[in-house]
RODO-2510 file (C-alpha; in nm, 4 decimals, decimal comma):
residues 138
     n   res          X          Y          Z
     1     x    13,3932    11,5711     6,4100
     2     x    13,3102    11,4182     6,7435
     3     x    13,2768    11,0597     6,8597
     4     x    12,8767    11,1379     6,8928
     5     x    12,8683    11,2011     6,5781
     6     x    12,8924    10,8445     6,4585
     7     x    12,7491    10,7213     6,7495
     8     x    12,5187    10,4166     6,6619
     9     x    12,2436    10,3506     6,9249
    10     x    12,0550    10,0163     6,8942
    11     x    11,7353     9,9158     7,1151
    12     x    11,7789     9,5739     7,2616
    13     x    11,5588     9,5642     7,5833
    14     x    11,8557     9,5630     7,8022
    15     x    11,8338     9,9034     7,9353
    16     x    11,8499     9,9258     8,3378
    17     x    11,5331    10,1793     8,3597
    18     x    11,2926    10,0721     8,0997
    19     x    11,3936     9,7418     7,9311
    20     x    11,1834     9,4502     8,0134
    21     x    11,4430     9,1730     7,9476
    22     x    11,6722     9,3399     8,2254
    23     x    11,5588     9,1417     8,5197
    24     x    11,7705     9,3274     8,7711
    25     x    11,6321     9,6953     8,6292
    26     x    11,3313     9,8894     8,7207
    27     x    11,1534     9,7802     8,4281
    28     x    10,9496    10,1044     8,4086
    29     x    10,6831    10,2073     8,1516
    30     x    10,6753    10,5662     8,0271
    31     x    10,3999    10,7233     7,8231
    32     x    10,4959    10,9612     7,5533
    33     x    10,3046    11,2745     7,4171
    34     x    10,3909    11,3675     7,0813
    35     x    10,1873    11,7269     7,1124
    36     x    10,2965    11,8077     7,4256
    37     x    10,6554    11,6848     7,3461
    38     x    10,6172    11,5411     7,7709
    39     x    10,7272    11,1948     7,8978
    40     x    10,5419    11,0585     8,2288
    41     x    10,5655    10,7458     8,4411
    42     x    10,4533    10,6500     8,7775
    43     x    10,7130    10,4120     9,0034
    44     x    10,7360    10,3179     9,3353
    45     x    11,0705    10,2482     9,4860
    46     x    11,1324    10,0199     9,7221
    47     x    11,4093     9,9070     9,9551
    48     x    11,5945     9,7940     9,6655
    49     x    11,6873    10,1156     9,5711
    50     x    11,7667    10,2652     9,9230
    51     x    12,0847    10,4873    10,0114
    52     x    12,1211    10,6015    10,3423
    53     x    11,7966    10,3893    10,5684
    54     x    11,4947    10,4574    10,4256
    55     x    11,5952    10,6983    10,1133
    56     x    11,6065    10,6408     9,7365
    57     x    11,9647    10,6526     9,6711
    58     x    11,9980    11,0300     9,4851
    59     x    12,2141    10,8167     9,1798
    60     x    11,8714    10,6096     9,1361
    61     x    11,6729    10,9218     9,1390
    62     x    11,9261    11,1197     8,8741
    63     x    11,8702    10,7754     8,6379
    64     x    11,4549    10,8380     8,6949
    65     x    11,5125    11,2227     8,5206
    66     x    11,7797    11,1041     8,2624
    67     x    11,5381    10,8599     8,1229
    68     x    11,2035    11,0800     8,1668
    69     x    11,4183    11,3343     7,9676
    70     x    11,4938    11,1164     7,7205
    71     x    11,1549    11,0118     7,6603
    72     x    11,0194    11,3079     7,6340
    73     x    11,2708    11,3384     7,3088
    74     x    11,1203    11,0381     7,1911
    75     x    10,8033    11,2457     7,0616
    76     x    11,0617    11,3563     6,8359
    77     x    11,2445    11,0384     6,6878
    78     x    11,4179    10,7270     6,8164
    79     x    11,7658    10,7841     6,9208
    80     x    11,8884    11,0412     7,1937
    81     x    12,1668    11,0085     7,4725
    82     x    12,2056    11,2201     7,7094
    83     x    12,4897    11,5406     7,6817
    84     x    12,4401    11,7003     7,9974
    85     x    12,2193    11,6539     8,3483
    86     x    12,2383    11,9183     8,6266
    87     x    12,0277    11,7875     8,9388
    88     x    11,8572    11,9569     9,2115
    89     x    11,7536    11,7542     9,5241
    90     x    11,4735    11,9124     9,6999
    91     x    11,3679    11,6560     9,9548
    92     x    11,4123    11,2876    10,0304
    93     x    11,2289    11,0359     9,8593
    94     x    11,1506    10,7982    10,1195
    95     x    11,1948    10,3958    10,0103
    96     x    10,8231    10,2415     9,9025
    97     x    10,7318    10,5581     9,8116
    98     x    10,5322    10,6126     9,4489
    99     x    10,6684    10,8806     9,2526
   100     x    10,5671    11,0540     8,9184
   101     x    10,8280    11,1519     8,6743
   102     x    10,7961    11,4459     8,4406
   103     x    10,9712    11,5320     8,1518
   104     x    10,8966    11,7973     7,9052
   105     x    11,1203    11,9356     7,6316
   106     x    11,1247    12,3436     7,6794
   107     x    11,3849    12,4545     7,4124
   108     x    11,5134    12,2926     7,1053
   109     x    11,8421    12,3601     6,9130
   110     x    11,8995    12,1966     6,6311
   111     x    11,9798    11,8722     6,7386
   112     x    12,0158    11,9406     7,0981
   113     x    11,6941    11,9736     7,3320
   114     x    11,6881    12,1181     7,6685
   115     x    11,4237    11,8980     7,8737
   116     x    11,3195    11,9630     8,2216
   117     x    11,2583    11,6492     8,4291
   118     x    11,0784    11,6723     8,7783
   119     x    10,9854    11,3914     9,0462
   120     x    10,7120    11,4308     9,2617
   121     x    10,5217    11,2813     9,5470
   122     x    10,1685    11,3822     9,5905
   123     x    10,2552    11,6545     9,3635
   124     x    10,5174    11,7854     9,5768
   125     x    10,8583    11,8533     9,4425
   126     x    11,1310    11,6852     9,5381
   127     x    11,3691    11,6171     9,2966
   128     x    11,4354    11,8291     8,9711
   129     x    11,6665    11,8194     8,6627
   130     x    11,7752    12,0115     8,3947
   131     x    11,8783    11,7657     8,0794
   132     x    12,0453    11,8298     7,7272
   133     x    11,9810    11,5526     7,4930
   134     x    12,1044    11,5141     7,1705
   135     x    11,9377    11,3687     6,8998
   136     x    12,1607    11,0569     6,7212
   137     x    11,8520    11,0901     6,4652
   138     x    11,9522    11,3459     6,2309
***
């Protein structure tokens, strides 16, 4: 037995990317589709967020595909948490830019879903992820 699996997940509004009682988070909205098992969102980033001058920190990116990922397992059920995320930058994301997130589950085990997140700009690439999320669920 692992420590995931009593793991017990409870929604309280808090969370850094999406909760909207965490004042100092990005307070994002995501839009789920149950039939295409896909997450989506649309942010823009400004200054706050900034690494080196004029970037999006590449941590604050990583945190955009986590969460798209685990929305897109939210067209399954309520409770996931991430159990792996491999990243791939493919070009800067320059600050007060607006960027869409993707997230679409391509391969389900079990309990365990392999979702590939994607953030673009004007439909360009340029960051990527590959995500396993488990399901606390079942």
């Amino acid at each position: 037995m692992t420590e995931t699996d009593n793991l017990q997940v409870e929604a309280d509004r808090g969370c850094f990317v999406c909760g909207c009682d965490n004042t100092a988070g990005l307070q994002i909205q995501l839009e789920v589709d149950s039939t295409n098992q896909t997450a989506t969102s649309r942010v823009l980033l400004d200054q706050r967020f900034q690494g080196w001058q004029g970037v999006i920190h590449g941590g604050i990116l990583a945190t955009l595909l986590d969460e798209v990922a685990i929305y897109a397992c939210r067209s399954l059920g309520e409770q996931f948490v991430t159990a792996e995320i491999n990243v791939r930058y493919r070009k800067p994301v320059p600050v007060d830019a607006t960027v869409d997130l993707k997230g679409q589950i391509v391969e389900t085990r079990r309990r365990l879903h392999k979702v590939a997140s994607r953030i673009e700009i004007d439909g360009v690439l340029h960051a990527e992820a590959e995500v396993r999320v488990m399901c606390l669920d079942r």
